[in-house]
PQR file of N, CA, C, O and H, with PARSE charges and radii, in Angstrom:
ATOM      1  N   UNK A   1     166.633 -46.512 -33.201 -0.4000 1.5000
ATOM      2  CA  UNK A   1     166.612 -47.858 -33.705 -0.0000 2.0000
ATOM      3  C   UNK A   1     165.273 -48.554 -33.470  0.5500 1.7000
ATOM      4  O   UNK A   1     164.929 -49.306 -34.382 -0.5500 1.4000
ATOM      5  N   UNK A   2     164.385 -48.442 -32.339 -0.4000 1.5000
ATOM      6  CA  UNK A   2     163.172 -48.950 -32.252 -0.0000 2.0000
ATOM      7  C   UNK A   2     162.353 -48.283 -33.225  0.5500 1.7000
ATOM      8  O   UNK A   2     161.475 -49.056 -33.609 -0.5500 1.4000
ATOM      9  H   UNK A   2     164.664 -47.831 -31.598  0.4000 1.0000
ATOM     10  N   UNK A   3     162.286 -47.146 -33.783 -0.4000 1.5000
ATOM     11  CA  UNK A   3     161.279 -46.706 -34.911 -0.0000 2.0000
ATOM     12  C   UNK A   3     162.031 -48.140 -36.187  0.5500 1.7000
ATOM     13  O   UNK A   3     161.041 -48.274 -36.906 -0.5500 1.4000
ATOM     14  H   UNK A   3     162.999 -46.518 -33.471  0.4000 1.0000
ATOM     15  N   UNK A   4     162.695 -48.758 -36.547 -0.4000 1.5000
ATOM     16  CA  UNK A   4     163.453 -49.574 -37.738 -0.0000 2.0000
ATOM     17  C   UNK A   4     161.988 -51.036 -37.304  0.5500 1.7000
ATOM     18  O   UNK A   4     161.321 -51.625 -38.154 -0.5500 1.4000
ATOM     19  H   UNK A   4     163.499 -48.649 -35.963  0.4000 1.0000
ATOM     20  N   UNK A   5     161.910 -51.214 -35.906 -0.4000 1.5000
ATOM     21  CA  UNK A   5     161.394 -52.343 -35.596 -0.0000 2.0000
ATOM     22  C   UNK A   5     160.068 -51.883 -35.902  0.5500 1.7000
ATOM     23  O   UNK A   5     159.403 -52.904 -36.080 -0.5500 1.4000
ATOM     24  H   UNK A   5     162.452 -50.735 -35.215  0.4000 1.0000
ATOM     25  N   UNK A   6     159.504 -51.094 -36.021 -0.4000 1.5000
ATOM     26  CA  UNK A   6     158.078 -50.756 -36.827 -0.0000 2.0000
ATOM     27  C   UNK A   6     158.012 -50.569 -38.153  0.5500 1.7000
ATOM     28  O   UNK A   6     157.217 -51.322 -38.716 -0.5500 1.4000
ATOM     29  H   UNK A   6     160.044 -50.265 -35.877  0.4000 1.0000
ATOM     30  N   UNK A   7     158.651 -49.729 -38.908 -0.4000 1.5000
ATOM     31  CA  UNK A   7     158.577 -49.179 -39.940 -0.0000 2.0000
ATOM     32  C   UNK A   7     159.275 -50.239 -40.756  0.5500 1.7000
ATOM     33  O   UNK A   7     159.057 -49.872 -41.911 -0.5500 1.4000
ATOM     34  H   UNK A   7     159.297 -49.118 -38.451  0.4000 1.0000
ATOM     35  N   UNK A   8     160.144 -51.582 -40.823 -0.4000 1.5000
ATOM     36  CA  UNK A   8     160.429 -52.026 -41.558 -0.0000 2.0000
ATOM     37  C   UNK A   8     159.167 -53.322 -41.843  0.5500 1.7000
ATOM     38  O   UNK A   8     158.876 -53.533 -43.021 -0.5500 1.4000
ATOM     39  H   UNK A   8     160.321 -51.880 -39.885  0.4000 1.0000
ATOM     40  N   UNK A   9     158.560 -54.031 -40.907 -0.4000 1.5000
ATOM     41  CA  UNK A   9     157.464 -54.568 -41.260 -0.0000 2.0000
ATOM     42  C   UNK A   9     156.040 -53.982 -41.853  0.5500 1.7000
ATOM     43  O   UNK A   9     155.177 -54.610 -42.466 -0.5500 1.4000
ATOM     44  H   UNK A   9     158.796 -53.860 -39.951  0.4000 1.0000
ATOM     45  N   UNK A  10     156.060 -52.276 -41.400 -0.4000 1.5000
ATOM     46  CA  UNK A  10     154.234 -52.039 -42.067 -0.0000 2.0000
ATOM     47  C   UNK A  10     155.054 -51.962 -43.376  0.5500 1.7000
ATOM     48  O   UNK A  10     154.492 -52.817 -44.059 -0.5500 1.4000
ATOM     49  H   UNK A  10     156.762 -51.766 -40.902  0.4000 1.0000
ATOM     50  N   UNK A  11     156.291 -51.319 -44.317 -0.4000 1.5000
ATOM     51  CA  UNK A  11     156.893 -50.816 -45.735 -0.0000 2.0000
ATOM     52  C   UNK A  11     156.805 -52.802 -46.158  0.5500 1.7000
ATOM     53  O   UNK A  11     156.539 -52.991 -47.345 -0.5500 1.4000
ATOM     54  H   UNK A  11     156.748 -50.624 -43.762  0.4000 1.0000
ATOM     55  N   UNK A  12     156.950 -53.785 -45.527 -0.4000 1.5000
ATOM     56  CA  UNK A  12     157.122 -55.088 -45.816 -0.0000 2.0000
ATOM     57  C   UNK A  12     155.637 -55.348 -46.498  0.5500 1.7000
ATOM     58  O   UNK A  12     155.417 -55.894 -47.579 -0.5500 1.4000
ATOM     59  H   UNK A  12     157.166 -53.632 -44.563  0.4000 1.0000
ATOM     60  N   UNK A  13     154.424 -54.658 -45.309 -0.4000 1.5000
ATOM     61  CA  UNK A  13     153.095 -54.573 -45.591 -0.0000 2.0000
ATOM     62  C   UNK A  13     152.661 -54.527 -46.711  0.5500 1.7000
ATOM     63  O   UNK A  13     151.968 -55.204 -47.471 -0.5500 1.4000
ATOM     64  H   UNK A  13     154.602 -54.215 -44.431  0.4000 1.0000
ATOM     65  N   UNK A  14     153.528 -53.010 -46.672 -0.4000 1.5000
ATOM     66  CA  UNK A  14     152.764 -52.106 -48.134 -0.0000 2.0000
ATOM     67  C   UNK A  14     152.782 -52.556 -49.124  0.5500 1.7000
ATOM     68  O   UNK A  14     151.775 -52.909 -49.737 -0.5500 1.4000
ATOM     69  H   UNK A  14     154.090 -52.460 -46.055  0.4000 1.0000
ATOM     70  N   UNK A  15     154.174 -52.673 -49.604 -0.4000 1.5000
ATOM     71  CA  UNK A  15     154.838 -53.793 -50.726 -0.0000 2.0000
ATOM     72  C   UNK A  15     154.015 -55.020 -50.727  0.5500 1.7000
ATOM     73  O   UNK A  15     153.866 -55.402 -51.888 -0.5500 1.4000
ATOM     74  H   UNK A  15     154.993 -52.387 -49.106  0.4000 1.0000
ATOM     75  N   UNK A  16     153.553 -55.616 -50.057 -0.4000 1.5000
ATOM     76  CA  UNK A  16     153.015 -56.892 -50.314 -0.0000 2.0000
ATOM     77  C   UNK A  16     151.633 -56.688 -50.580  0.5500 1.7000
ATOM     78  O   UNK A  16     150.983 -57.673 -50.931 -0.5500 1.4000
ATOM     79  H   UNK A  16     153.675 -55.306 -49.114  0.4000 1.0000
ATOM     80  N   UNK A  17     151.171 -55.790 -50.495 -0.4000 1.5000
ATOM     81  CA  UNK A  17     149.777 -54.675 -50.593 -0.0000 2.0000
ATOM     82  C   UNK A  17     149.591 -54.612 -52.532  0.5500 1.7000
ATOM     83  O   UNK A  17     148.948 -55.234 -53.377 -0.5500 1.4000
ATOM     84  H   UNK A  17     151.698 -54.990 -50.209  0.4000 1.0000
ATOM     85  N   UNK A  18     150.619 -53.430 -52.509 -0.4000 1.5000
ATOM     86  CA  UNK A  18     150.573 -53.223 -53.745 -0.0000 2.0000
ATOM     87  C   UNK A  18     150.869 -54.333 -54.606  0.5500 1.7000
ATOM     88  O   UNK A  18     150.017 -54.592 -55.456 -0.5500 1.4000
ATOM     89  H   UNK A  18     151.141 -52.925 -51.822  0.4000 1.0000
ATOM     90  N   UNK A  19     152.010 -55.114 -54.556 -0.4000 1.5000
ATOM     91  CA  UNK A  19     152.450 -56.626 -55.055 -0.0000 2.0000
ATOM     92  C   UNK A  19     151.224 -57.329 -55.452  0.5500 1.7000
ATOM     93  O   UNK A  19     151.186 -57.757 -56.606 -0.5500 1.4000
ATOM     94  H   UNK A  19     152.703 -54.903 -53.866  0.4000 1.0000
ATOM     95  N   UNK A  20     149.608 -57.629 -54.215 -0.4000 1.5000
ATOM     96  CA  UNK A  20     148.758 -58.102 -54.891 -0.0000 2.0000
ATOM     97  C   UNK A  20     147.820 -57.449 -55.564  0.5500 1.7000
ATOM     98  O   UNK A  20     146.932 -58.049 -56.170 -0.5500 1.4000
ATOM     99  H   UNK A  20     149.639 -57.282 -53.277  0.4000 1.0000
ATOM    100  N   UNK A  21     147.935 -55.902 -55.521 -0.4000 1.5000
ATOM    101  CA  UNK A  21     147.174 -55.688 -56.128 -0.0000 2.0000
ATOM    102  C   UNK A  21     147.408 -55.497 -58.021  0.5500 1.7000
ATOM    103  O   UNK A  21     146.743 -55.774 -59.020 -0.5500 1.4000
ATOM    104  H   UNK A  21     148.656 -55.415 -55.029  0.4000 1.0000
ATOM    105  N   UNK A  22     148.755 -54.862 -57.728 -0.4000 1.5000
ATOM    106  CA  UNK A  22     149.600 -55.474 -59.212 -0.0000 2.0000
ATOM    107  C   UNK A  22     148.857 -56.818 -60.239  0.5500 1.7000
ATOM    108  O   UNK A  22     148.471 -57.004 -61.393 -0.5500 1.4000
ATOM    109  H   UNK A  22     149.295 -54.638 -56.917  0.4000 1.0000
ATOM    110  N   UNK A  23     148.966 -57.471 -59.053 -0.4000 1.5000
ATOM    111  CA  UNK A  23     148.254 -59.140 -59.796 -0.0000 2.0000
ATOM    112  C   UNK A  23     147.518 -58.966 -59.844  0.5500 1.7000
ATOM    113  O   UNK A  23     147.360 -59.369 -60.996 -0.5500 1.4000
ATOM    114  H   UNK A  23     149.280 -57.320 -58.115  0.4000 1.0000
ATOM    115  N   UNK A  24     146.531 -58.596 -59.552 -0.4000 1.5000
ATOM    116  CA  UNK A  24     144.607 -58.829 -59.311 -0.0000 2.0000
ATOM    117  C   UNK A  24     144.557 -57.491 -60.623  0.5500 1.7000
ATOM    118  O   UNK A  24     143.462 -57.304 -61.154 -0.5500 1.4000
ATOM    119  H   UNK A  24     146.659 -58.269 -58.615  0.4000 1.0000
ATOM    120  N   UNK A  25     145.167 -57.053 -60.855 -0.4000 1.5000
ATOM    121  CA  UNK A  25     144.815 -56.066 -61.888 -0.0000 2.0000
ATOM    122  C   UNK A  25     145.314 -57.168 -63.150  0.5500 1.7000
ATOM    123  O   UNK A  25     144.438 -57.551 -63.926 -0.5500 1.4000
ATOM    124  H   UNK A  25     146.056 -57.205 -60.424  0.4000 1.0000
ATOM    125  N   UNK A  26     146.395 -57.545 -63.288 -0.4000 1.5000
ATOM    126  CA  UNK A  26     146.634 -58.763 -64.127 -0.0000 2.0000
ATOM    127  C   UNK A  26     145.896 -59.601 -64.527  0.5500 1.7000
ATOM    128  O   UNK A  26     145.811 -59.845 -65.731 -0.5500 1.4000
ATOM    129  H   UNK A  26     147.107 -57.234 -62.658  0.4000 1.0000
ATOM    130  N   UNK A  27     145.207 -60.222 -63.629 -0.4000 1.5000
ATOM    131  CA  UNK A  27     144.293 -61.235 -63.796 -0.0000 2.0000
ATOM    132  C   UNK A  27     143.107 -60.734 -64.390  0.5500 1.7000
ATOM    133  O   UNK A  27     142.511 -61.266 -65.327 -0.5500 1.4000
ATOM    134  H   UNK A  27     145.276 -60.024 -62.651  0.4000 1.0000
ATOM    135  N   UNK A  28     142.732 -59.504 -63.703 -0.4000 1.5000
ATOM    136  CA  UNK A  28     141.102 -59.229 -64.366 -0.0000 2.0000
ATOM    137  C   UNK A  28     141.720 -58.423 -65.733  0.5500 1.7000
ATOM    138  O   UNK A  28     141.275 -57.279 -65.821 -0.5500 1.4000
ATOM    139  H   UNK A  28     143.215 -59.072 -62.942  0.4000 1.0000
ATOM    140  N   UNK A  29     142.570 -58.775 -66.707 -0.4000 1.5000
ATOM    141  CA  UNK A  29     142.697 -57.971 -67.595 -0.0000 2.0000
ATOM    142  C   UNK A  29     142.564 -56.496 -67.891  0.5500 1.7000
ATOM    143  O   UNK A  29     142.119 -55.972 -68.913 -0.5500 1.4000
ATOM    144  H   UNK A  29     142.932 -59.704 -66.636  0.4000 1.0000
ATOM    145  N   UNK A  30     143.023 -55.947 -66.832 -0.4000 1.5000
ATOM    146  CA  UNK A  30     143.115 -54.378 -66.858 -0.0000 2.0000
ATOM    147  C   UNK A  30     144.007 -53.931 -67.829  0.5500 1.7000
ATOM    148  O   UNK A  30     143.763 -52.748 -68.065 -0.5500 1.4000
ATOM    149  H   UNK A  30     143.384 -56.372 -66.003  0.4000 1.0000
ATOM    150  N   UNK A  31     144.857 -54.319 -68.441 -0.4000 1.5000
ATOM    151  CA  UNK A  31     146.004 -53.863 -69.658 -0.0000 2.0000
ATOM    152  C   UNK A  31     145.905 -54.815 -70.661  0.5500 1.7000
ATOM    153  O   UNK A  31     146.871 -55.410 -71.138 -0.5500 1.4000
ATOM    154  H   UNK A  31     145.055 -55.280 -68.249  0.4000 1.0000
ATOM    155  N   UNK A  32     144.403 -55.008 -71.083 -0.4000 1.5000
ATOM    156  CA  UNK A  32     144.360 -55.800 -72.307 -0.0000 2.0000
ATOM    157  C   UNK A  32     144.429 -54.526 -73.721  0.5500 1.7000
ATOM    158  O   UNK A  32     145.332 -54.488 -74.557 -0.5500 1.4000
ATOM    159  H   UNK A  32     143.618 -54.524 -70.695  0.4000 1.0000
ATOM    160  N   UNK A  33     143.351 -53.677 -73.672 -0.4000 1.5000
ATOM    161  CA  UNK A  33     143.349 -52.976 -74.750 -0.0000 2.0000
ATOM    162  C   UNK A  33     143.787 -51.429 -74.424  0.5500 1.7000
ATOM    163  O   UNK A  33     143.001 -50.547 -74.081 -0.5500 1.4000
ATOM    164  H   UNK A  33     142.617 -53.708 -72.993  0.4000 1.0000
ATOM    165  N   UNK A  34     145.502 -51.247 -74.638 -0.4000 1.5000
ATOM    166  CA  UNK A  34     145.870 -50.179 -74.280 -0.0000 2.0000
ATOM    167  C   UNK A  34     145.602 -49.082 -75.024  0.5500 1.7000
ATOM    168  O   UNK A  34     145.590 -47.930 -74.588 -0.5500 1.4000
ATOM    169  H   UNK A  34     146.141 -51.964 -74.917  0.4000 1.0000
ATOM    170  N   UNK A  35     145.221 -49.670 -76.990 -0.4000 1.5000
ATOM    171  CA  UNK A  35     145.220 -48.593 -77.686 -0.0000 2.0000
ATOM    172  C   UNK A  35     144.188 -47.798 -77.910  0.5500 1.7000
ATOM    173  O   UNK A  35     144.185 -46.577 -78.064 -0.5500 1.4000
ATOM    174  H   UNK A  35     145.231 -50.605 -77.344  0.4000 1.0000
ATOM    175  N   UNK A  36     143.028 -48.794 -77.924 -0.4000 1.5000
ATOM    176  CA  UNK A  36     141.288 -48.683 -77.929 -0.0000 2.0000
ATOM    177  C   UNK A  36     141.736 -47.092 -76.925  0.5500 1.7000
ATOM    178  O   UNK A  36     141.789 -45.995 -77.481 -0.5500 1.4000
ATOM    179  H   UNK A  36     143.030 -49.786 -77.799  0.4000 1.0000
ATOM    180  N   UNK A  37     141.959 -47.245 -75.715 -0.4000 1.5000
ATOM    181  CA  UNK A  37     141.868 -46.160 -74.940 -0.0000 2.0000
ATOM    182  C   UNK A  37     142.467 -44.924 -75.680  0.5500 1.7000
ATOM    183  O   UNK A  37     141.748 -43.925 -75.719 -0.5500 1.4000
ATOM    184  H   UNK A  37     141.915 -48.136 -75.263  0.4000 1.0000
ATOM    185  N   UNK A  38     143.496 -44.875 -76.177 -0.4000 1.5000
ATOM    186  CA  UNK A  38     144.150 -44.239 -76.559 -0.0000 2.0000
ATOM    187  C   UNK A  38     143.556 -43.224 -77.710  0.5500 1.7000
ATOM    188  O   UNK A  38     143.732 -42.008 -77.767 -0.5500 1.4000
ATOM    189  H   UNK A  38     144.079 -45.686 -76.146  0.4000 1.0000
ATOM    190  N   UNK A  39     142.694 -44.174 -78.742 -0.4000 1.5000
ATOM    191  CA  UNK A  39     141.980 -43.925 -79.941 -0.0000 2.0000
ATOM    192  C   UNK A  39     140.877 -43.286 -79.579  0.5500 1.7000
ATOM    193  O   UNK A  39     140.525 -42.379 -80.333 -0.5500 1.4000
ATOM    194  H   UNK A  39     142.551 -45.163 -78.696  0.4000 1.0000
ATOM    195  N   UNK A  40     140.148 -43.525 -78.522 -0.4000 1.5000
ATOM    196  CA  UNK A  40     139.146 -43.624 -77.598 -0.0000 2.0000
ATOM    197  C   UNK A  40     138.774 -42.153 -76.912  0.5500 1.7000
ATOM    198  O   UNK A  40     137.640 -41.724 -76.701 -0.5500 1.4000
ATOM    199  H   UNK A  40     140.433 -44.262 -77.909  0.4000 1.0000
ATOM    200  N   UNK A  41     140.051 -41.494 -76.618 -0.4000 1.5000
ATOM    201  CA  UNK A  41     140.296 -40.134 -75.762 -0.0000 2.0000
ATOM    202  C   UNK A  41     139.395 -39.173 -77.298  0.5500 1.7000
ATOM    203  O   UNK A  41     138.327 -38.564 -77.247 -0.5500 1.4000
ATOM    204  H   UNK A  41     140.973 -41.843 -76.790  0.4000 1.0000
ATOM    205  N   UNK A  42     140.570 -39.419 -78.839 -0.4000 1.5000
ATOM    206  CA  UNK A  42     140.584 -38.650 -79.927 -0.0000 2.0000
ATOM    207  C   UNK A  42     139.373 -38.826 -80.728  0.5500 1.7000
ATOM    208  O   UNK A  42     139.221 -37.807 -81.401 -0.5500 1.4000
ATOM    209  H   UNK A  42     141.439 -39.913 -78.880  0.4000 1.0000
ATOM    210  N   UNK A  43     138.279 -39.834 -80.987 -0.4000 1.5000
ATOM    211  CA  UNK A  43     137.327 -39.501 -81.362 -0.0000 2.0000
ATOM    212  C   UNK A  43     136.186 -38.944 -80.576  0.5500 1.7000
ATOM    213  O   UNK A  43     135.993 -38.985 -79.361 -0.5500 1.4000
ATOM    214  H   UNK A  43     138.402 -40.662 -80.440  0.4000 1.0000
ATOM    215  N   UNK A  44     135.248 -38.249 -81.831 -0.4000 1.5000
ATOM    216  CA  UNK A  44     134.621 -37.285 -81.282 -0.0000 2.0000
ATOM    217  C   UNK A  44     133.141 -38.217 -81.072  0.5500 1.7000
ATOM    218  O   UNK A  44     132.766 -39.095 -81.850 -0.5500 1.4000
ATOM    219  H   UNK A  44     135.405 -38.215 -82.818  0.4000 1.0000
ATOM    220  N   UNK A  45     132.395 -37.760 -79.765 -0.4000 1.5000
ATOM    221  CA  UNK A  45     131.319 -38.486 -79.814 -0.0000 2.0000
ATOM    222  C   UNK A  45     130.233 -37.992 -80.361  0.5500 1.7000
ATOM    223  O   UNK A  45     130.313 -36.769 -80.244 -0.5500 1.4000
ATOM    224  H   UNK A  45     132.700 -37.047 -79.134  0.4000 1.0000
ATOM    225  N   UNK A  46     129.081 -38.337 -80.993 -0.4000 1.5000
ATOM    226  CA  UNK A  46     128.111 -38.158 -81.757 -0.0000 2.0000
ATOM    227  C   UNK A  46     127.250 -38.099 -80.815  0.5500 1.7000
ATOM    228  O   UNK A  46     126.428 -37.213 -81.053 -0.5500 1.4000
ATOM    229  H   UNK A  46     129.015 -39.331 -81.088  0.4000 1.0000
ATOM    230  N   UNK A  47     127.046 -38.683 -79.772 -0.4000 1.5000
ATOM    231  CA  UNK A  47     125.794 -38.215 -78.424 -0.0000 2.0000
ATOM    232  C   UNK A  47     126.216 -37.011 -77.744  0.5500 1.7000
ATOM    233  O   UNK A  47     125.320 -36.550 -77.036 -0.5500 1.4000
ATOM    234  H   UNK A  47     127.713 -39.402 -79.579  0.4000 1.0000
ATOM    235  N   UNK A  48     127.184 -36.425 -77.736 -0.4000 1.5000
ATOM    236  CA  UNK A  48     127.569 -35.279 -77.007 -0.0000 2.0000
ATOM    237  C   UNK A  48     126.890 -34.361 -77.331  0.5500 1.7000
ATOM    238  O   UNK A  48     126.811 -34.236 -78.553 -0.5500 1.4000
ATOM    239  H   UNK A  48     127.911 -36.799 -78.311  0.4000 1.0000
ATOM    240  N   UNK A  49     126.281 -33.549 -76.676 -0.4000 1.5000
ATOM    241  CA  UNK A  49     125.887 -32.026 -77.041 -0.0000 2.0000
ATOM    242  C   UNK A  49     126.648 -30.977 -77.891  0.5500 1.7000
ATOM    243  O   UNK A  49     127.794 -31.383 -78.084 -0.5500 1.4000
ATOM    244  H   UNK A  49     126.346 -33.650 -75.683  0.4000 1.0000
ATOM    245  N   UNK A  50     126.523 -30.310 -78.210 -0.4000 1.5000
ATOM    246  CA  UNK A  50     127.205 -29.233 -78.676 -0.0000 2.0000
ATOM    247  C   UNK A  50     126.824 -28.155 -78.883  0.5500 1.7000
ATOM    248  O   UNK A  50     125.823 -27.806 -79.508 -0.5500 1.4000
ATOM    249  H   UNK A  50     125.592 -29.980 -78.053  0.4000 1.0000
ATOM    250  N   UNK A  51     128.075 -27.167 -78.054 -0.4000 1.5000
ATOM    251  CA  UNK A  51     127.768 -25.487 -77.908 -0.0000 2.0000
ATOM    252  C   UNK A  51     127.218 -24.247 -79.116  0.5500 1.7000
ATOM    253  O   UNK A  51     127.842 -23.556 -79.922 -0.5500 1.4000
ATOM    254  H   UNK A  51     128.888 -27.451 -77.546  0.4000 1.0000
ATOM    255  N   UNK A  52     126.085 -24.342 -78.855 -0.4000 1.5000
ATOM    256  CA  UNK A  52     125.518 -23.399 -79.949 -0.0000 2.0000
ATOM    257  C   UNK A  52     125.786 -21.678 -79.737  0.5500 1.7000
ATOM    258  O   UNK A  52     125.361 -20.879 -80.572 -0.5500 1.4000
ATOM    259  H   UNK A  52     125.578 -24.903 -78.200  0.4000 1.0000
TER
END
């Protein structure tokens, strides 16, 4: 039962850890342009080298 009196406040930690970082990714618009990325992976780049 004394391991409960540690481990339930640092998991209280963590959660409140990740919780702001959740937000701070929110705020700086990290999930504004989901598709750009998406489109982004499939075209081909024109500065790239290519294997001769």
């Amino acid at each position: 039962m004394n391991v409960l009196v540690f481990l339930i406040p640092v998991s209280l930690i963590l959660g409140g850890i990740g919780l702001a970082a959740f937000l701070w990714s929110l705020r700086n618009n990290q999930y504004e342009d989901l598709e750009g990325d998406a489109w982004r992976i499939l075209s081909e780049d024109e500065d790239a080298p290519r294997d001769q």
